[in-house]
TORKOL-4160 file (C-alpha; in steps of 0.2 Angstrom, whole numbers, padded with zeros to 4 digits, m for minus):
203
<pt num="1" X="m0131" Y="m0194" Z="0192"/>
<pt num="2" X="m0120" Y="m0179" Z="0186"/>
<pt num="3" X="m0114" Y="m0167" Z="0197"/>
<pt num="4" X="m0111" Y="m0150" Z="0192"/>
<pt num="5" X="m0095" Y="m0140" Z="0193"/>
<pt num="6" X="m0096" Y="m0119" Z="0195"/>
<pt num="7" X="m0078" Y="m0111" Z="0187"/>
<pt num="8" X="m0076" Y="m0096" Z="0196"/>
<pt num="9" X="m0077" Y="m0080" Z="0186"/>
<pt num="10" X="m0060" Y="m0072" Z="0189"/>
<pt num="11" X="m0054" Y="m0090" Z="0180"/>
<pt num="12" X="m0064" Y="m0086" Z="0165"/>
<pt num="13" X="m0058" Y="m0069" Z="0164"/>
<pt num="14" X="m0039" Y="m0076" Z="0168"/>
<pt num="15" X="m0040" Y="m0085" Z="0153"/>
<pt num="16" X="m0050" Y="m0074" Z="0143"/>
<pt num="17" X="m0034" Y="m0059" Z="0146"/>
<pt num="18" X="m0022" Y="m0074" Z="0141"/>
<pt num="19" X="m0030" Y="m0078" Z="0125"/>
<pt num="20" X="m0031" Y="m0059" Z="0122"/>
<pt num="21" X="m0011" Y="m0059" Z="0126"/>
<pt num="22" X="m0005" Y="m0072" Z="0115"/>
<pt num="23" X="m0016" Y="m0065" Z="0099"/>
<pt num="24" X="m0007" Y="m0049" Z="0105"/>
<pt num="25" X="0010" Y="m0059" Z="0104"/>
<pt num="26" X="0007" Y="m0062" Z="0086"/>
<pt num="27" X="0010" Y="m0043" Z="0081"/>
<pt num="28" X="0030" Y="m0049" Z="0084"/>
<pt num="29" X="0045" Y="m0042" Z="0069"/>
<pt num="30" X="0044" Y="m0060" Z="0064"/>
<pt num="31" X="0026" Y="m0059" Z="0060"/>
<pt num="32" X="0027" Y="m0043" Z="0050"/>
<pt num="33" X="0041" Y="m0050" Z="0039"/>
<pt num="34" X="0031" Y="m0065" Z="0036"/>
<pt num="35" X="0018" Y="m0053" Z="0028"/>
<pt num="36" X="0025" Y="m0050" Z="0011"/>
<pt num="37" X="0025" Y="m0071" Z="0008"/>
<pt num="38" X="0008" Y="m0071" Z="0017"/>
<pt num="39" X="0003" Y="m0059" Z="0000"/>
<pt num="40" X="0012" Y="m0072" Z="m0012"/>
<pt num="41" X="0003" Y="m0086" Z="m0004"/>
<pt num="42" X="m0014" Y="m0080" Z="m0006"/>
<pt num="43" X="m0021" Y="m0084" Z="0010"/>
<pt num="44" X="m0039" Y="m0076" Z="0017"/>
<pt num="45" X="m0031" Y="m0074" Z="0032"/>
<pt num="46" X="m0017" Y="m0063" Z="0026"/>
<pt num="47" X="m0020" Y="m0048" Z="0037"/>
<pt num="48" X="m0032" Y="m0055" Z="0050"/>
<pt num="49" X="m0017" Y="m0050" Z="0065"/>
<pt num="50" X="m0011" Y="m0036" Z="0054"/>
<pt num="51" X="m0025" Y="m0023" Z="0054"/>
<pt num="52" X="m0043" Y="m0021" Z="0051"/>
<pt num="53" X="m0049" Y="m0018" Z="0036"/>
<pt num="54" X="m0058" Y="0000" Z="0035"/>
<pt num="55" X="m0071" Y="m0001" Z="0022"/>
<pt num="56" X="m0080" Y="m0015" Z="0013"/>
<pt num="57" X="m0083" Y="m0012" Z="m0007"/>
<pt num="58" X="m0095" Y="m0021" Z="m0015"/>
<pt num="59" X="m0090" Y="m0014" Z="m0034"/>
<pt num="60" X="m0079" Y="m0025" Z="m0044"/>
<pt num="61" X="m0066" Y="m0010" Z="m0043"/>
<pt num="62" X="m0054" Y="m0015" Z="m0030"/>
<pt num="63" X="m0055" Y="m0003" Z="m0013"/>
<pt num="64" X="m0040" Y="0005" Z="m0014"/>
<pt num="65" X="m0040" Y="0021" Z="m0008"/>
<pt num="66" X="m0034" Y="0027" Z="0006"/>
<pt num="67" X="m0016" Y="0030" Z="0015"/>
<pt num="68" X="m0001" Y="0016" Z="0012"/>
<pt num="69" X="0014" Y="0018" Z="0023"/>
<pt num="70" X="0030" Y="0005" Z="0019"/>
<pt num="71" X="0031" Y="m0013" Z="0023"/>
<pt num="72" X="0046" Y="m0016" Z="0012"/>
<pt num="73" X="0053" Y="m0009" Z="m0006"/>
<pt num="74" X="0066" Y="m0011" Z="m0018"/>
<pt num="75" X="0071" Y="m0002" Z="m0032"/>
<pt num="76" X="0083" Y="m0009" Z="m0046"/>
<pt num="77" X="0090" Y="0000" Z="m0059"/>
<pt num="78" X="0106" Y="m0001" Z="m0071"/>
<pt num="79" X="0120" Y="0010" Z="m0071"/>
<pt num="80" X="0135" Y="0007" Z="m0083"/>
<pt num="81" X="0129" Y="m0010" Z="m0090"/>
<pt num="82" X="0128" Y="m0014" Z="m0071"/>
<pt num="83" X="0111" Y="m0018" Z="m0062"/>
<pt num="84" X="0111" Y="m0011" Z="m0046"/>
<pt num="85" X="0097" Y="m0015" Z="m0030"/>
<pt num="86" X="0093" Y="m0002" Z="m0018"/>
<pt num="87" X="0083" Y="m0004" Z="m0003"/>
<pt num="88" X="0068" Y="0008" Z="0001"/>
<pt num="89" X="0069" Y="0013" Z="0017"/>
<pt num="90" X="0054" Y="0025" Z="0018"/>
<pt num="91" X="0039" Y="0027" Z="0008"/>
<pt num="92" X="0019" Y="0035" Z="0009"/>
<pt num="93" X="0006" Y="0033" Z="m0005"/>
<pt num="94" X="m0008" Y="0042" Z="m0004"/>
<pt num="95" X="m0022" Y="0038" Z="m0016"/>
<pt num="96" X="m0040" Y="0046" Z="m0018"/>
<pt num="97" X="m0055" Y="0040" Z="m0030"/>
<pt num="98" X="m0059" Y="0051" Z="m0043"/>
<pt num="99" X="m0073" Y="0041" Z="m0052"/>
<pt num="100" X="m0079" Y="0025" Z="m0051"/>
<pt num="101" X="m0063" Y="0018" Z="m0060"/>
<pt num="102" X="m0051" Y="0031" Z="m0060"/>
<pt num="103" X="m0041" Y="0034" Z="m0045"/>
<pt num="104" X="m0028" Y="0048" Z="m0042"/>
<pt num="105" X="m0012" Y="0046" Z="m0031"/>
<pt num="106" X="0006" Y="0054" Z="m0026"/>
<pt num="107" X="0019" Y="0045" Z="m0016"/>
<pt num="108" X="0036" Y="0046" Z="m0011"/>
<pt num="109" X="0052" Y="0035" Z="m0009"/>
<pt num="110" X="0067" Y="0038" Z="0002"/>
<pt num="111" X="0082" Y="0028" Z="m0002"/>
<pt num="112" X="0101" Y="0027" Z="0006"/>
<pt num="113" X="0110" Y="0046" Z="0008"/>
<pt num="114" X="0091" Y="0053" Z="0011"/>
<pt num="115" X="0087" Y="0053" Z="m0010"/>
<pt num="116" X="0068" Y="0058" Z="m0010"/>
<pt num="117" X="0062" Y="0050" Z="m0025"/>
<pt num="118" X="0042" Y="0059" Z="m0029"/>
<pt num="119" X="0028" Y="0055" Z="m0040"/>
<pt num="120" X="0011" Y="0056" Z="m0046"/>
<pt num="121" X="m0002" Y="0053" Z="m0056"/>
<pt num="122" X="m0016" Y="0041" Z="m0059"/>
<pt num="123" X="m0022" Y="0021" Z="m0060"/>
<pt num="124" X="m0036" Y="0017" Z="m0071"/>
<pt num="125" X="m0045" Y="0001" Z="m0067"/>
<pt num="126" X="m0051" Y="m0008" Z="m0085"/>
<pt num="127" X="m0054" Y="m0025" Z="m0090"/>
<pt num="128" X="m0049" Y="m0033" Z="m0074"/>
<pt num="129" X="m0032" Y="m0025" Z="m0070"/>
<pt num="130" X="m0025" Y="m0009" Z="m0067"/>
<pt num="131" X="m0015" Y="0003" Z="m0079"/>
<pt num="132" X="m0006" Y="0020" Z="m0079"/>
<pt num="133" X="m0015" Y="0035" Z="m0086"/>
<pt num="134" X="m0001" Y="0047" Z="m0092"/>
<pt num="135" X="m0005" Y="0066" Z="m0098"/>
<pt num="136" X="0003" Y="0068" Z="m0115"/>
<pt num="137" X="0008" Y="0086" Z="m0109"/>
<pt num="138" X="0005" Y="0101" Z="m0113"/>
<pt num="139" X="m0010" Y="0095" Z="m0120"/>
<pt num="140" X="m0022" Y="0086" Z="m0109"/>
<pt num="141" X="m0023" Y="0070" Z="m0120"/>
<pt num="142" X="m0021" Y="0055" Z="m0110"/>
<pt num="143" X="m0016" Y="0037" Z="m0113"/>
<pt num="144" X="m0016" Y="0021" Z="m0102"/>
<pt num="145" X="0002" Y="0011" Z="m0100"/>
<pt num="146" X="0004" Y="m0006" Z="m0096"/>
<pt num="147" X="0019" Y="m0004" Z="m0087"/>
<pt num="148" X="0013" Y="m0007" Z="m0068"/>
<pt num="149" X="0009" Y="m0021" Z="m0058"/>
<pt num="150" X="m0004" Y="m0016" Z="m0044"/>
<pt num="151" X="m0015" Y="m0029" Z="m0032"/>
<pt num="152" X="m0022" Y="m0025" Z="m0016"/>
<pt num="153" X="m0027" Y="m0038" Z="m0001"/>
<pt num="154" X="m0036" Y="m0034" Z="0013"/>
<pt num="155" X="m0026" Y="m0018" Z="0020"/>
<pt num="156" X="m0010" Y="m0023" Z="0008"/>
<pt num="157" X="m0005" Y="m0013" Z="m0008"/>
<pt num="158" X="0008" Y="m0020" Z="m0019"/>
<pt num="159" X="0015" Y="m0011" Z="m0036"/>
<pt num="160" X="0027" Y="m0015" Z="m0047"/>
<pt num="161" X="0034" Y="0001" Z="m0060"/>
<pt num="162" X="0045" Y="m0007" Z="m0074"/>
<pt num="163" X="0053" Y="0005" Z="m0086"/>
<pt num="164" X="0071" Y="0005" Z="m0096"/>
<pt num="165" X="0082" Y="m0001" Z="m0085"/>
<pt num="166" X="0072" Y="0001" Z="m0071"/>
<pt num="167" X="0060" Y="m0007" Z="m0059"/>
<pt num="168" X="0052" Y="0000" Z="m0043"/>
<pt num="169" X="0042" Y="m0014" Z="m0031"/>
<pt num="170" X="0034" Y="m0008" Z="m0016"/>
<pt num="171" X="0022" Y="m0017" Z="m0004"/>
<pt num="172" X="0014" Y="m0005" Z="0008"/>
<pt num="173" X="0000" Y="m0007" Z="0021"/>
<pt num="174" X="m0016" Y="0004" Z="0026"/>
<pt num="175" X="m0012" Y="0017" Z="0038"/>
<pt num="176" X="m0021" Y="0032" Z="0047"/>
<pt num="177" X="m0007" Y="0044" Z="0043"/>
<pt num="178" X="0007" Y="0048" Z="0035"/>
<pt num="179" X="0025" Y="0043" Z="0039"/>
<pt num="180" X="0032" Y="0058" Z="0050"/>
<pt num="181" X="0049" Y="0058" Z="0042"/>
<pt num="182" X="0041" Y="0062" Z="0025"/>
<pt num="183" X="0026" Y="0073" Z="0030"/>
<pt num="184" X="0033" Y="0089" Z="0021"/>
<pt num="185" X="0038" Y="0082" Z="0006"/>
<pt num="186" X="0022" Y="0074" Z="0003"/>
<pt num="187" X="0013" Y="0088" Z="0005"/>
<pt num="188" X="0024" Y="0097" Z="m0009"/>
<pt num="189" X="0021" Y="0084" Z="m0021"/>
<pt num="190" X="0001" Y="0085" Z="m0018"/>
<pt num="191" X="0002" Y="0101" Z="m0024"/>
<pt num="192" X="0012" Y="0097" Z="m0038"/>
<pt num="193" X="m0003" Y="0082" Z="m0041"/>
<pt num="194" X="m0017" Y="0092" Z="m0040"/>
<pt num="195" X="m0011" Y="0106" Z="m0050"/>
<pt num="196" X="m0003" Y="0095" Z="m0066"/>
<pt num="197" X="m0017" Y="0080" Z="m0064"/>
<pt num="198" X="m0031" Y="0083" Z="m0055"/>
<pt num="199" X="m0036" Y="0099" Z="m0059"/>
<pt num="200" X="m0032" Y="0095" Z="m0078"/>
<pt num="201" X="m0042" Y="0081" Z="m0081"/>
<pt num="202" X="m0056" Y="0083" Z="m0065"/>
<pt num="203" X="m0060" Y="0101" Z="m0064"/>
């Protein structure tokens, strides 16, 4: 004989809210700071607490569009046979789709004493990876540069810029706007990327 048990409904809801808190709970500084070694370890379930992905592509081009506001950044460099490492404090990327493999983009950096570091230009996605596409100015000739490091997972954008004597590594996450602080400065430098890329090579 069984005998059946009735759980009130205001217990189900009860622990219905609790799970809902402790999921909440996982959005801690702790868990954000994990993020970055969540990337490295190439778990599915990287962003799954962080924030929902937007928009699923089916294309073998990676999704990438879109607006990335800082997670964490460095930028190293070498002055007077010295290596130096600064800390980006702040930093916005804003990147739009111009083709079906060519993508345009501008972003600053802020780094100690306010120093607003800009830049623009464009990612080209060929045989599996992404390069650099420079404008050999005045002229509107263009060449790729294998000079970059960028990957994307889920709502995370990480790239890698190495030059002489210089390396820029920022990890940025999808965001709905842009970061206050650097709202004015970023809306210079769009200019100064539609004018001197856009409208050069996508009329």
């Amino acid at each position: 004989m069984f005998i059946k048990f009735y759980v009130p409904l205001s217990i189900v809801m009860l622990f219905f809210f609790t799970a809902c808190q402790q999921n909440i709970k996982e959005l801690t500084p702790e868990f954000i700071k994990k993020i970055p070694m969540l990337f490295e370890n190439n778990s599915s379930n990287t962003t799954s607490n962080f924030i929902t992905e937007e928009r699923e592509n089916n294309s073998e081009v990676p999704d990438i569009f879109g607006i990335y506001n800082l997670i964490e950044g460095s930028y190293n460099y070498g002055a007077n046979g010295i290596l130096k490492k600064e800390k980006i404090k702040a930093s916005t990327i804003v990147i739009e789709q111009l083709s079906e493999t060519e993508f345009g983009f501008y972003y600053v950096t802020e780094l100690k004493n306010a120093l607003i570091n800009r830049y623009f230009g464009g990612f080209t996605y060929k045989d599996g990876k992404f390069y650099q596409k420079v404008i050999d100015y005045p002229t509107t000739n263009t060449q790729l540069r294998d000079n970059i490091t960028l990957t994307k997972k889920g709502n995370l954008l990480r790239l890698t810029v190495e030059s002489l004597d210089e390396q820029r590594t920022i990890l940025w996450g999808r965001s709905k706007q842009v970061t206050p602080s650097l709202k004015d400065v970023l809306e210079d430098e769009k200019n100064s990327y539609i004018s001197l890329y856009k409208n050069k090579l996508f009329p």
